[in-house]
C-alpha positions in Angstrom: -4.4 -4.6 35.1 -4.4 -1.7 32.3 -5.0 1.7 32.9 -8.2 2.5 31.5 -7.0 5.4 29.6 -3.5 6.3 28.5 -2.3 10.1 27.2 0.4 11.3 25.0 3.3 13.2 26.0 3.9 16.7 24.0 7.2 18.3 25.2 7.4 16.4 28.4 3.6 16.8 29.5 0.6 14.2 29.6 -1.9 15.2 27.8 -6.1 13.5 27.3 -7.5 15.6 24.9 -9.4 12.1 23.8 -9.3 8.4 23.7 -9.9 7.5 20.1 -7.4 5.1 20.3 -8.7 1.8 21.2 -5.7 -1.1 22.1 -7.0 -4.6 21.7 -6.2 -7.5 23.5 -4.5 -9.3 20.5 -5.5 -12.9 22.4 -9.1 -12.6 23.1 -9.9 -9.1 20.7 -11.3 -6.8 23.3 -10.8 -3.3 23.8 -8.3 -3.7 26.5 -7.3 0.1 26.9 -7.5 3.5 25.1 -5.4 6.0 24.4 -4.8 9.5 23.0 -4.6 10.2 19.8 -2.5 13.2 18.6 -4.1 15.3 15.8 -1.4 17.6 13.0 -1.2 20.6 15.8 -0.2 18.2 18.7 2.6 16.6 16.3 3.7 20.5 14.5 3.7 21.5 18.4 6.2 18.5 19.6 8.5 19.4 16.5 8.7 23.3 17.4 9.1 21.8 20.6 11.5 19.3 20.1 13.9 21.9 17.8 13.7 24.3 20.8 15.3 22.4 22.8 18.0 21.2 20.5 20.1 23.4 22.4 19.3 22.9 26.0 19.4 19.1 25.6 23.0 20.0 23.9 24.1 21.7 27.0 22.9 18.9 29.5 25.8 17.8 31.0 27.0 14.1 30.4 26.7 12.9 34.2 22.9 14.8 33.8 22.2 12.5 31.2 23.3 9.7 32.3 21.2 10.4 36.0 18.1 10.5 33.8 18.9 6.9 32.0 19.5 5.7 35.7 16.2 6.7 37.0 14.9 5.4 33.6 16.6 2.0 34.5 15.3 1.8 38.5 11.2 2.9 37.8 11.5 0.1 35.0 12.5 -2.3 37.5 9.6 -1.2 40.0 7.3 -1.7 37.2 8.6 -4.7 36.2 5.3 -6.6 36.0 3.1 -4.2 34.6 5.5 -3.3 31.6 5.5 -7.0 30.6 1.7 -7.4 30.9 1.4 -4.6 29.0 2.9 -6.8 26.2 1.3 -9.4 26.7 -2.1 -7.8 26.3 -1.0 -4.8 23.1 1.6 -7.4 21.6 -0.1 -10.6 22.3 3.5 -11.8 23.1 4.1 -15.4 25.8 4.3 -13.7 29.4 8.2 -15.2 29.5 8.9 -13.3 26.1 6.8 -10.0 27.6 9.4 -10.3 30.8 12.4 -11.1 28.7 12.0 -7.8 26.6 11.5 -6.1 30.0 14.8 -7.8 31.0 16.4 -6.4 27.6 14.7 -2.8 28.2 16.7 -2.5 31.3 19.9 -3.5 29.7 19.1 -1.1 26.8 19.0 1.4 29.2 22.4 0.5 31.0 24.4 0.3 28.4 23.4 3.7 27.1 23.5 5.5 30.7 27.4 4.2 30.6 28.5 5.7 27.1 26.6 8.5 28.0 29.8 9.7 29.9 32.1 8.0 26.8 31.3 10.8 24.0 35.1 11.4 23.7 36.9 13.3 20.7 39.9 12.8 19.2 43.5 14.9 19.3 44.9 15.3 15.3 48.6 15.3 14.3 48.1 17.5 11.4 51.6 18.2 10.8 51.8 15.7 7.8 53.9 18.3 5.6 56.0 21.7 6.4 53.0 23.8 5.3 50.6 22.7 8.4 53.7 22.9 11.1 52.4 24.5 14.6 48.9 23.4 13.6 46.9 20.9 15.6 43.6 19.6 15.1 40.8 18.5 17.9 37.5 17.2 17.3 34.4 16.2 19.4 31.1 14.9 18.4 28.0 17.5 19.0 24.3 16.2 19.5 22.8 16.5 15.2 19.8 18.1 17.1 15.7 17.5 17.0 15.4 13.7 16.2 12.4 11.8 14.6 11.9 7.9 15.8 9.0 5.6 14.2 8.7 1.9 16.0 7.2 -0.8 15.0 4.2 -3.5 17.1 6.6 -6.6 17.4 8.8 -5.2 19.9 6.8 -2.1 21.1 9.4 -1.6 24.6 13.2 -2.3 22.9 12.6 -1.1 19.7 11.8 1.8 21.2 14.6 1.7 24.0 17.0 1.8 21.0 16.3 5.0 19.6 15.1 6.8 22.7 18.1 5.3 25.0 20.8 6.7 22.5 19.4 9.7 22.1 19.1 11.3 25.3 23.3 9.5 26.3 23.7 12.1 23.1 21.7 14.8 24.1 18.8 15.3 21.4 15.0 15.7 21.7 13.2 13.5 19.8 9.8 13.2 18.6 8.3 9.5 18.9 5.4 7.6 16.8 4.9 4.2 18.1 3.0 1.7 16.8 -0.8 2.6 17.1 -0.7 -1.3 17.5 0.9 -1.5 20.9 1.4 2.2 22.0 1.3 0.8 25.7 4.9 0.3 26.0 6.1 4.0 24.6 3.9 5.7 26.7 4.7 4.3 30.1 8.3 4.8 29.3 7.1 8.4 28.2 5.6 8.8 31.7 8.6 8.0 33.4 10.6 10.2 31.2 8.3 12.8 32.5 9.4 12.2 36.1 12.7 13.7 35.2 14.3 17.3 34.7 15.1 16.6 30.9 14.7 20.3 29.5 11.1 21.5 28.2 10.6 20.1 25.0 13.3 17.2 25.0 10.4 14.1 24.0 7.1 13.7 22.6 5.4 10.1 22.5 2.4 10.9 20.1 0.4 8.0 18.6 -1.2 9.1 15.4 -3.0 8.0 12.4 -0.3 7.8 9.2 -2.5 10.2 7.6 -0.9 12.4 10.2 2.1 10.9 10.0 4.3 12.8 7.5 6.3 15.3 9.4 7.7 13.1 11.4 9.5 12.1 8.0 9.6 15.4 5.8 9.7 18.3 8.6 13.4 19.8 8.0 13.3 20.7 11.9 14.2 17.2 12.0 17.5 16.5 11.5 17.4 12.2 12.0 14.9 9.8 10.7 14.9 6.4 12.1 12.5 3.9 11.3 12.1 0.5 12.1 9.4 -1.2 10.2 8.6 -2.9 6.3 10.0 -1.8 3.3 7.9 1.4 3.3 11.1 2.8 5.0 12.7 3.3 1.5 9.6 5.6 0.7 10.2 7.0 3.6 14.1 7.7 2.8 13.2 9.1 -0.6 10.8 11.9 1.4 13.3 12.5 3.9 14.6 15.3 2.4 18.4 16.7 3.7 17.9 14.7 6.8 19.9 11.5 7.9 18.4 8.5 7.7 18.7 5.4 9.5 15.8 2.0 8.5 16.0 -1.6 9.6 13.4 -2.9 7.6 13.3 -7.0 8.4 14.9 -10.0 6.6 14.0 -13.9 6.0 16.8 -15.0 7.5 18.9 -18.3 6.8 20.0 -20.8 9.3 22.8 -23.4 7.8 23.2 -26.6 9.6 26.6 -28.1 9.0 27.3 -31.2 7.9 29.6 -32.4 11.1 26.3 -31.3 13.9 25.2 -34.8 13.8 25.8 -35.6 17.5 24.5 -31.6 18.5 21.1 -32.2 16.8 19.4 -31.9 19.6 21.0 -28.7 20.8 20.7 -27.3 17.2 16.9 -28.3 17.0 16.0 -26.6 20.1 17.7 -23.3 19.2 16.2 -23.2 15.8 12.2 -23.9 17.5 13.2 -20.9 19.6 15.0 -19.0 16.5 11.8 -19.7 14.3 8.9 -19.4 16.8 9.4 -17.2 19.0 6.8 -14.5 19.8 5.3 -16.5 16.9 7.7 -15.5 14.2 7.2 -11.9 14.5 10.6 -11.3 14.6 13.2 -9.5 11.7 15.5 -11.9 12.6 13.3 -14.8 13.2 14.6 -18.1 11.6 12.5 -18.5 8.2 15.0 -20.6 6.4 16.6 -23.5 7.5 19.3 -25.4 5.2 20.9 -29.2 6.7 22.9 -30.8 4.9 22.4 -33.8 3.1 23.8 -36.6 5.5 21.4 -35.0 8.3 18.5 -33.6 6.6 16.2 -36.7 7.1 16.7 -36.4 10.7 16.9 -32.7 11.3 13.6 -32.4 9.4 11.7 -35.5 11.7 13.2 -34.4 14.8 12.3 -30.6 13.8 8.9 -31.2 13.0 8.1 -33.3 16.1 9.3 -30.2 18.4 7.4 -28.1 16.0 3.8 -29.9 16.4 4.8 -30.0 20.2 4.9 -26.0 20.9 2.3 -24.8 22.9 -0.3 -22.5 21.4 -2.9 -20.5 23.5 -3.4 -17.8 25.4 -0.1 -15.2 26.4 -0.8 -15.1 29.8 -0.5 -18.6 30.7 3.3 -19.3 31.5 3.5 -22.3 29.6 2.2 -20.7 26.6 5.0 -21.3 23.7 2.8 -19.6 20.9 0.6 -16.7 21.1 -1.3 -14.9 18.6 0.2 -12.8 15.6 -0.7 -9.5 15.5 -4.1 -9.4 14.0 -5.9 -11.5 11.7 -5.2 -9.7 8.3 -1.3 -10.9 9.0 -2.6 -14.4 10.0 -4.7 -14.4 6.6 -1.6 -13.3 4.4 0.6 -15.9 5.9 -2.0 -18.9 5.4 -2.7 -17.5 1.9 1.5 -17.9 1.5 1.4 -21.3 2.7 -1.6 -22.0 0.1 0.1 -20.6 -3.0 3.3 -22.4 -1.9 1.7 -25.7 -1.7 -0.1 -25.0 -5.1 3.7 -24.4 -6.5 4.9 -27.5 -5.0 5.7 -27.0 -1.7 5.2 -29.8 0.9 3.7 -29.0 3.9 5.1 -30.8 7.0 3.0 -29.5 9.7 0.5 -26.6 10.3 -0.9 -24.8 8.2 -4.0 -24.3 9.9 -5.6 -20.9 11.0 -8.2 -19.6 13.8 -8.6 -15.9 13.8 -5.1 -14.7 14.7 -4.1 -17.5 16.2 -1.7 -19.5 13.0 -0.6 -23.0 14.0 3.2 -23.3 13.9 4.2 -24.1 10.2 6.8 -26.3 8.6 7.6 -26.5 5.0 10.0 -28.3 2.2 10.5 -28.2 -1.3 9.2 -24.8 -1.6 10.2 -23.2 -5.2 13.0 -19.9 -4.8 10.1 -17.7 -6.0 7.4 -18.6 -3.4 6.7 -15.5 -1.1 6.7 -17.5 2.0 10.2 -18.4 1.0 11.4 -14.8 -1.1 9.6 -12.4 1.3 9.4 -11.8 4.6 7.0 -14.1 6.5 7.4 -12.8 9.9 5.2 -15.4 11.5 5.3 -18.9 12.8 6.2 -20.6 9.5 9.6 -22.0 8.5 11.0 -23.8 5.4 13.7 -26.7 5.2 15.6 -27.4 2.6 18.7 -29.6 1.9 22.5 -28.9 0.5 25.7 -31.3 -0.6 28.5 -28.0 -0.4 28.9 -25.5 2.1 29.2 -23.0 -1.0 25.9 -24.2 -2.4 24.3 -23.5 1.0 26.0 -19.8 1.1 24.8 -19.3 -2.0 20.8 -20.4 -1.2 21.2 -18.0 1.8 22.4 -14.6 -0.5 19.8 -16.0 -3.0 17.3 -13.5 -1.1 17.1 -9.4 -1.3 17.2 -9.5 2.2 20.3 -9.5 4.7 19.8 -8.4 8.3 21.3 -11.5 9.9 22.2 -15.3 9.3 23.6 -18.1 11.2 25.7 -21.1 10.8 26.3 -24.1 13.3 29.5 -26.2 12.8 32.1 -26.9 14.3 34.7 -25.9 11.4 36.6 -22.7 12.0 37.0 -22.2 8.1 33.8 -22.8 7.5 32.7 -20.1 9.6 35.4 -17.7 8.5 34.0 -18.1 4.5 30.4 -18.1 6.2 31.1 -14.3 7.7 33.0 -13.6 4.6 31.0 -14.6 2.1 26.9 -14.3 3.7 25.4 -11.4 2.6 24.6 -9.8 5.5 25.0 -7.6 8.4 25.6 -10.1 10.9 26.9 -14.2 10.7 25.8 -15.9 13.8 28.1 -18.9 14.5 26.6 -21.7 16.2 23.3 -20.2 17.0 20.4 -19.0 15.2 19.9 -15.8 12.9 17.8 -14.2 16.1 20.4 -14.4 18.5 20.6 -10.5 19.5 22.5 -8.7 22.0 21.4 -5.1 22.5 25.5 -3.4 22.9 26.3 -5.3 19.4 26.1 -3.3 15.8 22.5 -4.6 14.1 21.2 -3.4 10.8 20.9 -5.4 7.3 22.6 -4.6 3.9 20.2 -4.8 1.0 16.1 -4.4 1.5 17.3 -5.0 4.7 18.1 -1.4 5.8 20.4 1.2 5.8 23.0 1.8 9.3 23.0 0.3 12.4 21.8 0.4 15.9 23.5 -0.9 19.6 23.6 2.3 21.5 27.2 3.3 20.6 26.4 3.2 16.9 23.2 4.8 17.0 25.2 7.1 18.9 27.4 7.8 15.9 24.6 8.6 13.5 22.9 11.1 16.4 26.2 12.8 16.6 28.5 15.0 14.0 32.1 15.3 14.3 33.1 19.1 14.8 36.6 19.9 14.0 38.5 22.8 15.6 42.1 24.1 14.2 44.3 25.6 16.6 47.5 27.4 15.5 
């Protein structure tokens, strides 16, 4: 079970001034918890907190940090189960996909409590002419100070992890928003953040309304913006002012199916069911387009669409629960109206289609027109569209044929056709022989184009929360 009521953390403290937040139970629609909601002086106190402690959290020695991450690691363990039903109730999300992001939390964690103690410089031959002999040059990365972190609903505990996991292995406070969709997850990790001697000030998790919202992105106290989210993120970028900024902002990512994966169809076919319906689609990297070639596409598309109409939808609670609800009906009503105006343009529908509140049946699509929004934008939802190709350059070619690039993925069994695939795929990741959604949370991820801008996987969000200071010594 919930808590009944949830704070917010200012500067390391739980705090109930209210519970105008009410979290719904995205299955059934009932209040499931509330929460507090943090007004313009809780969020101007957590930034004056936050930039406080910009030097405190800088002197925190690395093994310190790292001892916080651990603890981090071993009370997510012990509350294991009530983490991942807290997804399943804020996020809707299957039970096996709740304890999977658990699973990934954990490793989030892990991976940043070990480069916490890796933060290494770098020794400089500077000698490169006769004017700069007896000179040597050192530098070491430094903490950029008070960070600002916005998450989005679909993954409301490793989204979070990723900003919030880096930043204390580098030593900056931050100031959180999560979604006010599924704030569950960001303030339980918030409370066990408070268990620990980070210094006074170090973290904030403050749901808000977004008509609180703009100092987290236009306060100069804040030195990093990163935001994970829709394409509002380039707004957000313009009003960042002098401050670095970091967005992953989603895709409609491509899957190509290779002309020699005859005999690994069924291998192929259940990856891409996973890549395009898991969690119901709401995934950045989810599998929205899928192009087979020619000699297979007949088969790919029967075989597909069988699996497809086998999934099974209902409640997130249940374990054998394949497909739970998306994220609230106004998303269900956008993606049906997508399929409509698809159809209307041509598009065949294969399966699906149909809607019941929240709950969207798993959707399969062909012949959609280039221009169609279920096949231009991002659908992030349980709908995916086939389409055939003759040349491997003709399918590359569909795939960059999209403003989006965050990550695409290839199966065959040719080593040159994966080389031209990474070198030619507009995007910030090739996935060979696996789907688009394939993520592993050490590896660089971010997009190129709407995409985003910079990448996270705890070293490199390390890099962006650090600055390279240079000393001269004569």
């Amino acid at each position: 079970m919930l808590a009944k009521t949830y704070p917010y953390f200012l500067a390391n403290h739980a705090h109930q001034p209210n519970t105008e937040l009410a979290v719904l139970d995205k299955y059934s629609g009932a209040v499931a918890t509330r929460v507090a909601l943090a007004d313009a002086e809780a969020i101007e106190r957590a930034i004056a907190a936050a930039a406080a402690a910009a030097r405190p959290m800088r002197q925190l020695p690395p093994y310190a940090r790292q001892a916080v991450l651990e603890h981090c690691m071993a009370r997510f363990r012990e509350r294991f189960d009530e983490l991942a039903l807290a997804l399943c109730v804020e996020a809707g999300k299957p039970i096996k996909d709740a304890e999977g992001e658990v699973t990934r939390l954990i490793d989030t964690f892990r991976v940043a409590a070990e480069e916490a103690v890796r933060l290494d410089g770098e020794v400089l031959n500077l000698e490169i002419s006769k004017r700069a002999e007896g000179y040597r040059g050192f530098v070491q990365r430094v903490p950029i100070g008070a960070c600002s972190f916005i998450t989005p609903f679909n993954f409301p505990l490793n989204l979070v992890a990723h900003k919030v996991a880096p930043a204390i292995a580098t030593g900056c406070p931050f100031v959180l928003k999560p979604s006010e969709k599924t704030p569950i997850g960001a303030l339980i990790i918030g409370e066990i953040l408070a268990e620990t001697d980070l210094p006074e000030g170090a973290f904030s998790v403050l749901p808000c309304r977004i008509e609180d919202a703009d100092p987290f992105v236009s306060d100069e106290r804040l030195k990093l913006l990163s935001f994970t989210g829709g394409q509002i993120g380039w707004d957000l970028k313009a009003k960042a002012g002098r401050k670095k900024v970091v967005l992953e902002l989603g895709g409609n990512a491509a899957c190509i199916v290779d002309a020699d994966q005859r005999g690994m169809l069924e291998h192929v076919i259940e990856r891409l069911i996973f890549g395009a319906y898991y969690q119901s689609g709401q995934s950045c990297i989810k599998v929205q387009r899928v192009f087979a070639h020619v000699s297979l596409y007949e088969e790919l598309r029967e075989r597909f669409v069988a699996a497809t109409r086998a999934l099974k939808a209902g409640d997130p609670k249940q374990r054998d629960t394949f497909l739970g609800p998306v994220i609230d009906e106004a998303s269900a009503k956008r993606l049906e109206q997508w399929v409509a105006e698809a159809r209307q343009a041509g598009a065949k529908l294969l399966c699906g289609g149909g809607r019941d509140g929240n709950m969207l049946e798993a959707t399969v699509l062909e012949e959609v027109p280039g221009d169609a929004k279920i096949n231009a934008l991002e659908a992030f939802g349980p709908v995916t569209v086939l389409a055939k190709f003759e040349t491997l350059d003709e399918a590359i070619a569909a795939v960059n044929a999209s403003d989006y690039g965050l990550q695409a993925g290839i199966f065959t069994n040719d080593l040159a056709h994966a080389m031209r695939a990474w070198d030619e795929i507009e995007a910030g990741g090739v996935i060979v022989n696996d789907v688009p959604s394939f993520r592993v949370d050490n590896m660089p991820y971010g997009g190129v184009k709407r995409s985003g801008l910079g990448r996270e996987g705890i070293r490199y969000a390390i890099e962006d929360m650090t600055e390279r200071r240079l000393m001269v010594l004569r």
